[in-house]
N, C-alpha and C positions, 0 to 999 in steps of 0.2 A: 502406528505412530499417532501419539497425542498430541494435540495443538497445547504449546508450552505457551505459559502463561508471562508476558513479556509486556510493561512499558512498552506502547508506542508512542510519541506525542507530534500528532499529523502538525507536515511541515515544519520540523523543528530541526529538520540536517539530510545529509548527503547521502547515508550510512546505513540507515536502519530498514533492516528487511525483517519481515515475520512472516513465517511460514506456518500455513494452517495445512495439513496432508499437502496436497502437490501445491496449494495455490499459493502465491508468493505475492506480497504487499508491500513493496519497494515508496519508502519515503524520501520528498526530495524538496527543495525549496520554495517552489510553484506549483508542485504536482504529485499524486498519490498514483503510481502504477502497480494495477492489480491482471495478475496473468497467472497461466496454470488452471486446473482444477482440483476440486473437495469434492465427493459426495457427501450428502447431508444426510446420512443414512436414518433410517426411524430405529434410531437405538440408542442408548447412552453417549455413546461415543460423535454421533450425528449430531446428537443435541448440543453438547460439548461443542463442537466446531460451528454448530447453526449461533450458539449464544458470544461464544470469540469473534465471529466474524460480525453479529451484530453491534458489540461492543467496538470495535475498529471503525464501522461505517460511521455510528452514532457519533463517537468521538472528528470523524473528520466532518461533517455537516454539524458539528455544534462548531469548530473552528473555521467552519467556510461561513457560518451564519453571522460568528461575532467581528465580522472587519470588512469594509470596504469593497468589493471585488470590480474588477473592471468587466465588459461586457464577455471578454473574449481577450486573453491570454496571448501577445504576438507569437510567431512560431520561433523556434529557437533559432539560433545563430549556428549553423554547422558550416564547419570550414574542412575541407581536405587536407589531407598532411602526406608529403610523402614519404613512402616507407622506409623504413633506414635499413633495413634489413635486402635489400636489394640493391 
Protein backbone atom coordinates (compact mmCIF):
# COMPACT_ATOMS: atom_id res chain seq x y z
CA UNK A 1 0.00 0.00 0.00
CA UNK A 2 1.14 3.49 -1.00
CA UNK A 3 0.83 6.67 1.09
CA UNK A 4 -2.05 8.43 -1.11
CA UNK A 5 -1.36 11.82 -1.73
CA UNK A 6 -4.09 13.94 0.22
CA UNK A 7 -4.76 17.73 1.42
CA UNK A 8 -4.27 17.68 5.06
CA UNK A 9 -4.61 21.27 6.51
CA UNK A 10 -3.69 20.68 10.42
CA UNK A 11 -6.47 21.75 12.65
CA UNK A 12 -8.86 22.67 10.15
CA UNK A 13 -11.90 20.11 11.29
CA UNK A 14 -13.24 17.04 13.08
CA UNK A 15 -12.97 14.66 9.99
CA UNK A 16 -9.75 14.24 8.45
CA UNK A 17 -7.62 11.15 8.72
CA UNK A 18 -4.64 10.20 6.49
CA UNK A 19 -3.19 7.17 6.55
CA UNK A 20 0.43 6.61 5.77
CA UNK A 21 0.75 2.16 5.71
CA UNK A 22 -0.74 1.48 9.29
CA UNK A 23 -0.07 4.85 10.81
CA UNK A 24 -2.98 6.99 10.96
CA UNK A 25 -2.98 11.14 11.45
CA UNK A 26 -6.27 11.86 12.79
CA UNK A 27 -7.03 15.87 12.64
CA UNK A 28 -9.16 17.70 15.23
CA UNK A 29 -9.70 21.13 16.34
CA UNK A 30 -6.99 21.44 19.14
CA UNK A 31 -5.08 18.56 18.44
CA UNK A 32 -3.13 16.29 15.78
CA UNK A 33 -3.44 12.33 16.92
CA UNK A 34 -0.84 10.27 15.42
CA UNK A 35 -1.10 6.28 16.18
CA UNK A 36 -0.29 2.99 14.44
CA UNK A 37 2.90 2.34 12.72
CA UNK A 38 5.09 2.75 8.91
CA UNK A 39 8.20 1.26 8.51
CA UNK A 40 10.43 3.63 6.61
CA UNK A 41 11.91 1.01 4.70
CA UNK A 42 15.36 2.15 2.67
CA UNK A 43 13.65 1.77 -0.65
CA UNK A 44 11.43 3.81 -2.85
CA UNK A 45 8.63 3.06 -1.22
CA UNK A 46 10.15 4.11 2.48
CA UNK A 47 11.34 7.16 1.05
CA UNK A 48 7.76 7.88 -0.28
CA UNK A 49 6.30 7.50 3.23
CA UNK A 50 9.59 9.11 5.02
CA UNK A 51 8.88 12.48 2.57
CA UNK A 52 4.68 12.30 3.30
CA UNK A 53 5.05 12.13 6.68
CA UNK A 54 7.71 14.83 6.77
CA UNK A 55 5.50 16.96 4.71
CA UNK A 56 2.34 16.43 7.43
CA UNK A 57 4.83 17.28 10.44
CA UNK A 58 6.34 20.47 8.63
CA UNK A 59 2.93 21.53 7.84
CA UNK A 60 1.57 21.28 11.49
CA UNK A 61 4.56 23.14 13.28
CA UNK A 62 4.40 25.83 10.47
CA UNK A 63 0.62 26.11 11.93
CA UNK A 64 1.45 25.71 15.58
CA UNK A 65 4.37 28.34 15.04
CA UNK A 66 2.02 30.99 13.25
CA UNK A 67 -0.63 31.78 16.24
CA UNK A 68 -0.66 32.28 19.74
CA UNK A 69 -0.48 28.90 21.86
CA UNK A 70 -1.27 28.76 25.45
CA UNK A 71 1.24 26.94 27.73
CA UNK A 72 -0.68 23.64 28.08
CA UNK A 73 -4.00 22.81 26.53
CA UNK A 74 -6.93 22.07 29.47
CA UNK A 75 -7.89 18.36 29.47
CA UNK A 76 -11.02 17.69 27.71
CA UNK A 77 -14.36 17.71 29.11
CA UNK A 78 -15.66 13.77 29.20
CA UNK A 79 -18.98 13.10 30.60
CA UNK A 80 -20.50 9.59 30.94
CA UNK A 81 -23.76 8.73 29.18
CA UNK A 82 -25.75 6.01 29.83
CA UNK A 83 -26.17 3.26 27.60
CA UNK A 84 -29.53 3.07 25.88
CA UNK A 85 -29.03 -0.11 24.66
CA UNK A 86 -29.50 -1.60 28.13
Amino acid sequence: MTAKKKTFVPYANEADVLQIENLMIENRLDRITISGDVDLTADQQGLAHARRLQEVIAAVVEKLEGQALPERLPAPDVKNVANPFN
